[in-house]
N, C-alpha and C positions, 0 to 999 in steps of 0.2 A: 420565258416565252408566254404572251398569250394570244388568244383567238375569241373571236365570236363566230357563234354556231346557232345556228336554226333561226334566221332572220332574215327576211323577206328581198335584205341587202349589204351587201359587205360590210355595209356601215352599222350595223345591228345585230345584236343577238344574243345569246345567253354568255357567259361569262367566263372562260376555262385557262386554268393556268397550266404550264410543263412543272413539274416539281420532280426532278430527274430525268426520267423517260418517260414518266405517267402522265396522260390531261384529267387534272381534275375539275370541277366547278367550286363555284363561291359562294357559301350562303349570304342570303339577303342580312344576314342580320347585323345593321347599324352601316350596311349599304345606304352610299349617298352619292349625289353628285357629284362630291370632290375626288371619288374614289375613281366614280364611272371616268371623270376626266383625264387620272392616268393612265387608265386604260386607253383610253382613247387616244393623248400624246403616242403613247407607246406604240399603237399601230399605225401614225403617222399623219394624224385626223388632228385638225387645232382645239376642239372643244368636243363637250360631251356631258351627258346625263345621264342620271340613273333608271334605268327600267326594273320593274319588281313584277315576279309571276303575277297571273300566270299568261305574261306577254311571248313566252316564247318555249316551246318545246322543252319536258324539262330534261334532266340529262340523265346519264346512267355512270354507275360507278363511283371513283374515290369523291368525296367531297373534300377539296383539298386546301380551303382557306375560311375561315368562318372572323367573324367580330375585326373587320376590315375598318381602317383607323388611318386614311391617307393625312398629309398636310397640305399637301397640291405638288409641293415640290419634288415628288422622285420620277424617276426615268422609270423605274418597273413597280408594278405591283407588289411585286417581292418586297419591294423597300418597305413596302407600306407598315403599321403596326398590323398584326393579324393574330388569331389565336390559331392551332391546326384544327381542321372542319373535323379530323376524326375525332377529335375532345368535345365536339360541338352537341347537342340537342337537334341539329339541323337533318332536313331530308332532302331528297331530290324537290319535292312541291316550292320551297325555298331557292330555290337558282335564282343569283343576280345576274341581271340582263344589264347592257347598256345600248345608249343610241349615238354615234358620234354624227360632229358633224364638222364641216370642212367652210371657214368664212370665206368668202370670195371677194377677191381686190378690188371689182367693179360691179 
């Protein structure tokens, strides 16, 4: 699962994945736009980009994905390569944000 939190519209916000039963966040580090964009498939949005602090509230608790490594091609983040944010250098100041956005047919 993921979600975005603390953005001004559902379409935006900081970065949080389930890793069990826990939400954690995503350090920014080597966060890019291919990553923000499966995020953004994932919640249902055609495209999307990457947002970097400090655009958005930052978070509290596990940091639970760091050195995030998509191809474009997976259905979840999870798929993505990733190191664990607990092995990471990273802190809350560091929350990857994304912006999605939705192309319109006309």
């Amino acid at each position: 699962d993921v979600r975005l939190i603390g953005g001004r519209n559902a379409n935006e916000g900081r970065v949080e994945v389930k890793k069990g039963t826990s939400w954690g966040t995503v350090c920014d580090d080597g966060w890019e736009d291919v990553d923000a964009r499966v995020v953004c498939r994932q919640l249902g949005f055609d495209d999307g980009y990457a947002v970097y602090p400090p655009t958005f509230p930052v978070g509290s608790g596990m940091i639970s994905l760091a050195d995030v490594g998509c191809s474009g091609d997976e259905v979840s983040l999870l798929q993505c390569g990733h190191s664990p944010g607990i092995a990471s250098d990273c802190s809350h100041q560091e929350d990857a944000g994304a912006r999605c956005i939705d192309r319109s047919s006309g």
